[in-house]
Structures are given as structure tokens and as C-alpha cells.
N, C-alpha and C positions, 0 to 999 in steps of 0.2 A: 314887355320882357319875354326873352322865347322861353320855349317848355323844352328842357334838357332831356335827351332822349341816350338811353342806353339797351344798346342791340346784345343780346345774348347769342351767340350759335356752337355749333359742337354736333357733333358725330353722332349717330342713334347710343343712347345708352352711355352717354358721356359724364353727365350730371347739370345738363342744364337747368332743367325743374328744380332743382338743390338751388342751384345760385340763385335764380331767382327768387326762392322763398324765402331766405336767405334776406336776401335787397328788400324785397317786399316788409319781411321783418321788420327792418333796419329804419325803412321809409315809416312805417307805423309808427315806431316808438322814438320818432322825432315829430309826427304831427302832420308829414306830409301827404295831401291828397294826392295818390297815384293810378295813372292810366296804364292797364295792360294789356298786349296786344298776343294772344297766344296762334300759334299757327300749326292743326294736325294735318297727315298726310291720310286719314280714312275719313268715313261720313260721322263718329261720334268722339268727342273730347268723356274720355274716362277718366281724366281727371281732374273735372271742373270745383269736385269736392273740397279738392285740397287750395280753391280760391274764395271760398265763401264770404260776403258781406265784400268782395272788393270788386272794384271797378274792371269788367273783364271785357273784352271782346273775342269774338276766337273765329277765326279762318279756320272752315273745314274743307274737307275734299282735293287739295291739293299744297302745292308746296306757292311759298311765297312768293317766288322768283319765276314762275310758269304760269301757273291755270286760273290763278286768282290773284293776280298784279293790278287788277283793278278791281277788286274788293280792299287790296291795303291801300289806296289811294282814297276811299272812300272813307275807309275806315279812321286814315289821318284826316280826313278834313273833320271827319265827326270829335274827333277828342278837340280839334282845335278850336271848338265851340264850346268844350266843358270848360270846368274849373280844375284845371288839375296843374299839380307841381311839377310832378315829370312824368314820362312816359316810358317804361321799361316792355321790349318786343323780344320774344320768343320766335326765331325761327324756328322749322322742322328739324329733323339732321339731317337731314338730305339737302339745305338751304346754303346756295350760293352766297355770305353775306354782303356780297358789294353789288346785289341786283337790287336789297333792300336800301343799302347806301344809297347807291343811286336814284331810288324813289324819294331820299329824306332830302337830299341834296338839287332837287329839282326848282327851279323859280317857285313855283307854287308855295313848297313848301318851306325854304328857306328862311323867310320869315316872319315863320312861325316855331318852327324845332331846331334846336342846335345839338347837332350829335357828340355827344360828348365821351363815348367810349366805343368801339370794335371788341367786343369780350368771347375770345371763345375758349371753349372747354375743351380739354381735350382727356381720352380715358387713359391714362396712366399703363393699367393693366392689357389693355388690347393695344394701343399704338403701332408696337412694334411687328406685332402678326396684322395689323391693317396695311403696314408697309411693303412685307413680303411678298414679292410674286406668287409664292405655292399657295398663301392661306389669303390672299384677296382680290380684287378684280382690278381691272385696270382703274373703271369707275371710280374706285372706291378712293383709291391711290391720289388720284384725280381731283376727285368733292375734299378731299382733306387737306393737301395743299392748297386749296380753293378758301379754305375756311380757316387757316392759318396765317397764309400769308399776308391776308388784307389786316390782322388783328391788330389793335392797339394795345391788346393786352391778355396775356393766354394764362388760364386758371390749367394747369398739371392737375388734375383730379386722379383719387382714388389710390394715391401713393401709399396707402394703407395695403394693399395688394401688390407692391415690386416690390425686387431687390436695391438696392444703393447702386450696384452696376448697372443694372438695368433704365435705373434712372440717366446716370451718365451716359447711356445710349443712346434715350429718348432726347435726353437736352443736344446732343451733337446732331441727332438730324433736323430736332425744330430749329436750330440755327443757321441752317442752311434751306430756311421754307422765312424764318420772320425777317420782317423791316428793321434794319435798324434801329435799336434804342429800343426795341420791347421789352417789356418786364414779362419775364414768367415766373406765378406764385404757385408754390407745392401746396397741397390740402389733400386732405382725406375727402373727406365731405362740403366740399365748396365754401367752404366758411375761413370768410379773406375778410382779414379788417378793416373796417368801414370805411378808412382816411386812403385806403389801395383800393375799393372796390369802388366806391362813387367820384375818382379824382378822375378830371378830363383829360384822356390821352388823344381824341382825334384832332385831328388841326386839317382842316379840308385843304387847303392848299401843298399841303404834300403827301396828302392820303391821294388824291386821286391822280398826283401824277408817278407817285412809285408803284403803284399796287399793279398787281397783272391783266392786264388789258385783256388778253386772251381768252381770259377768263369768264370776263363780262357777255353777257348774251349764250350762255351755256345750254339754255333753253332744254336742251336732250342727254345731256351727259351724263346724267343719271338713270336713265329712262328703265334700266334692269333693277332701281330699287324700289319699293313699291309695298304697299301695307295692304293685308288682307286679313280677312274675318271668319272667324270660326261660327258657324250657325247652329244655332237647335241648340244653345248651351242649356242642361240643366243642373240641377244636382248631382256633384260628383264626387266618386269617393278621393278621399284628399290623400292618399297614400299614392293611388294611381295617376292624380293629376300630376301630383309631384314628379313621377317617376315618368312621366307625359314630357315632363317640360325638360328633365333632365336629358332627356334623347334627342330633343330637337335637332334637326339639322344644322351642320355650322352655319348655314345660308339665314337660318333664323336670327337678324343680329339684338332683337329687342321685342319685348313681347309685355303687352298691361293689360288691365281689364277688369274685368269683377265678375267674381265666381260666389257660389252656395256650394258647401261640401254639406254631404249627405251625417244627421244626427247631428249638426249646428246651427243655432238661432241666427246667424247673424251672418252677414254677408265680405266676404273680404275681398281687398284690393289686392292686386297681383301686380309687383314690377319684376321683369325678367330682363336685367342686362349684367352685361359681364358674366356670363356663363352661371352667374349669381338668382334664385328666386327668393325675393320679401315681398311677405301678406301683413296687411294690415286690417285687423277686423274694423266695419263702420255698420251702423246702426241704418244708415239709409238704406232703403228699399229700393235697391235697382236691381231691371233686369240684367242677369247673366248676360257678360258679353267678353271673345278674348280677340283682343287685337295682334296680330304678328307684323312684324313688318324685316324685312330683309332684301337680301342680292336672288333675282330670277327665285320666288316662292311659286312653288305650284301649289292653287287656291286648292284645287279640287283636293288633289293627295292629299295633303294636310287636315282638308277637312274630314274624309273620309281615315283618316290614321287616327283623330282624333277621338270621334265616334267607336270604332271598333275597339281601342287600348279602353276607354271609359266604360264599354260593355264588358269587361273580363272579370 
């Protein structure tokens, strides 16, 4: 019997990690063993916490469709050795999904995985200024339609954040980017019900001959987006972090990691998207580290703006 495989992708700061936890959940509390395939674009996964006791494997260092295409190829033969029900894979946001199609879709692979959903996220709240010529790059414009059009099934995230117009704007241009017969579900927080989120929408025989060919072999078309690392993190005062992360540049489009503020025991998790920063204090003892990721980031600047605002 093959191992049903469901691809997640979406945009930096989308809600992908959501849905997945989300799945992951859902898989738990019916019994099923599940294989996961997480994929960052820096050298460390900051949030491996948030997978504990589960079956993880994680792509670092690049994006899945580029620099490390033959670590996911390796990394499918390995799960097709385990014991597992299905396979649920995290691309980056940055991630072309039909480069990873195309690796599940391969002889090799075929039977042994059956893809059974295209899922991507997309942010409710930013869509509309990712579309725009003044507030985004051509790239960007580019990787989204990339990551749309091939879907079998697109999650609206974060509708907790727009207007009802604004919705009806977003639904009129994803109309003119999806396939045919797409379902698009609204959610705040990625939480779609189970009999929508685990039902098989890909059918390979007309996935790969609508979707956009142009597309496939993109290899560089991102190449101005790119994650980089803040160094020398210590103790910081948390009034100033805060006020750190609220100035960022618009080019900064997502930012995680794990910070010590100065006079607390405890260490907290930092997610920065949608213009939005949530901490989550954890007990685990890791080092200080902040991951930025964005359009053309200057490493150095940053890191140097970073240092100076934290000394004041």
C-alpha cells in the first residue's frame, strides 16, 4: 500500500507550521504513525521544539527545489524504509511546489508515495501588498503565483486580520492564478476540518499537465530572497527588542529564533510575521539565536543595527 503524502507550501509568514500542527494533531489523535519532512532556508531549525517525540527530518541550508534536491530524494528513500502511515512535507516559503512534485512523481518514487494533496497557505493580511508593484518585487510576485497555481487546495489564512472587501479582492485575484475546481478555505489560524484537510485533491494525470510549465526548473528566481543571522545574541532588554523588531525594514518579511531578556529565568521563542511579534516562554536551554529572512537583507547592516539599538 503506498504512504499518502501531503505537501504544505505558502509564502514566508503564511501559517504554514500552523497547519501542520494542526495535521500533525489530527494524525496523533487517530493513531497514525507520521513521517515529517521539514525544510529551512538558514544553517539551524529554531523550531524543532515545537516537534518533540515526533518523527522529524529537517533540510537545512537551502531551499528544496535548489541546493538540496538530493537530500529530499534521499531523505524519501529513508522514510520508505520506516513504518509510517503518511508523510506530511513542509517546504520553505521560498519553495517552488511542483519541483517537489516532481521529485514524488518520479519512477522511483511512485510506488511507493501517493500525493494526495497540493496545500498552500496563503497570508490573508499581506497578499494584497505582495501583489503590488510599489510594495513588492517582481520575485515575489513570481514565487506566489508559483505556489498557487499548482495547488489542489489553498488554506486563506489569518482572515482574523482583513476586511470582508478585502477578502473579495483577494478571492478575485486567487481566481485568476488557481486550477479549476480549487477549494479555497477561510481560517484564522489554519484550523480546517479534518474530512477538508486530509481529503485527496491531487490526481497526477491532470496536475501535471495544467500546471505551469514555465515554472518548473526556476532554480534562480528567487535568488534576492535569502535568510540571514544575527550574531553575538545575548541578553536583551525586552522593551528594546521589541521596539528592534517593530522598525525592521519592510524587506524583513519574517523573523524566529530564541532570545533571553535581561531579569527572566526563562528563555522565549520569537515568531515575527505579518508585521505581528509572538513570544513564547520554554524552559529549554538554548542558545540565543535570531533568524531574519527577507527580499535583498543586508547581513551586515542588520547585524550591526542590531548590536548598537540593544546597547542604548
Amino acid at each position: 500500500m503506498k504512504i499518502p503524502v501531503y505537501l504544505i507550501s505558502g509564502f514566508l509568514g503564511s501559517g504554514k507550521t500552523t497547519v501542520l500542527l494542526n495535521m500533525i494533531e489530527k494524525c496523533k489523535k487517530k493513531g497514525l504513525k507520521t513521517g515529517i519532512i521539514l525544510n529551512e532556508l538558514g544553517t539551524k531549525n529554531v523550531e524543532e521544539t515545537y516537534f518533540k517525540k515526533q518523527n522529524v527530518k529537517t533540510l537545512l541550508n537551502g531551499c528544496i527545489c535548489c541546493s538540496i534536491q538530493d537530500d529530499l530524494n534521499e531523505t524519501l528513500r529513508s522514510f520508505s524504509e520506516e513504518d509510517i502511515d503518511l508523510l506530511l512535507i513542509e517546504g520553505t516559503g521560498v519553495a517552488n511546489p511542483i519541483d517537489i512534485e516532481t521529485a514524488l512523481t518520479t519512477p522511483e518514487f511512485t510506488h511507493i508515495y501517493e500525493l494526495n494533496s497540493m496545500i498552500t497557505v496563503v497570508d490573508g493580511s499581506h497578499f494584497l501588498e505582495h501583489q503590488h508593484f510599489f510594495t513588492s518585487s517582481k520575485e515575489i510576485r513570481k514565487l506566489l503565483k508559483q505556489q498557487i497555481s499548482c495547488a489542489s487546495m489553498v488554506i486563506l489564512n489569518k482572515e482574523d486580520l482583513i476586511t470582508e472587501s478585502s477578502i473579495k479582492k483577494i478571492n478575485n485575484k486567487l481566481s485568476g492564478m488557481l486550477k479549476e475546481g480549487v477549494s479555497v478555505f477561510r481560517t484564522a489560524f489554519g484550523n480546517i476540518p479534518e474530512t477538508d484537510l486530509f481529503k485527496k485533491r491531487y490526481h497526477l494525470h491532470t496536475s501535471m499537465t495544467n500546471q505551469d510549465h514555465s515554472a518548473v526548473g526556476h532554480r534562480h528566481n528567487h535568488s534576492s530572497l535569502r535568510s540571514i543571522q544575527i550574531e553575538g545574541v545575548a541578553e536583551v532588554d525586552r522593551l528594546l527588542f521589541e521596539k528592534w523588531i517593530a522598525e525592521l525594514p519592510m524587506e524583513v518579511l519574517r523573523g524566529k529564533g530564541i532570545v533571553r531578556f535581561k531579569g527572566e529565568p526563562m528563555n522565549y521563542h520569537f515568531q515575527f510575521a505579518s508585521g505581528k511579534l509572538r513570544l513564547l516562554q520554554t524552559v529549554e536551554e538554548k542558545t540565543p539565536i535570531i533568524i531574519l529572512i527577507g527580499d535583498s537583507l543586508n547581513e551586515e547592516k542588520l547585524n550591526q543595527n542590531f548590536h548598537s539599538r540593544m546597547s542604548e
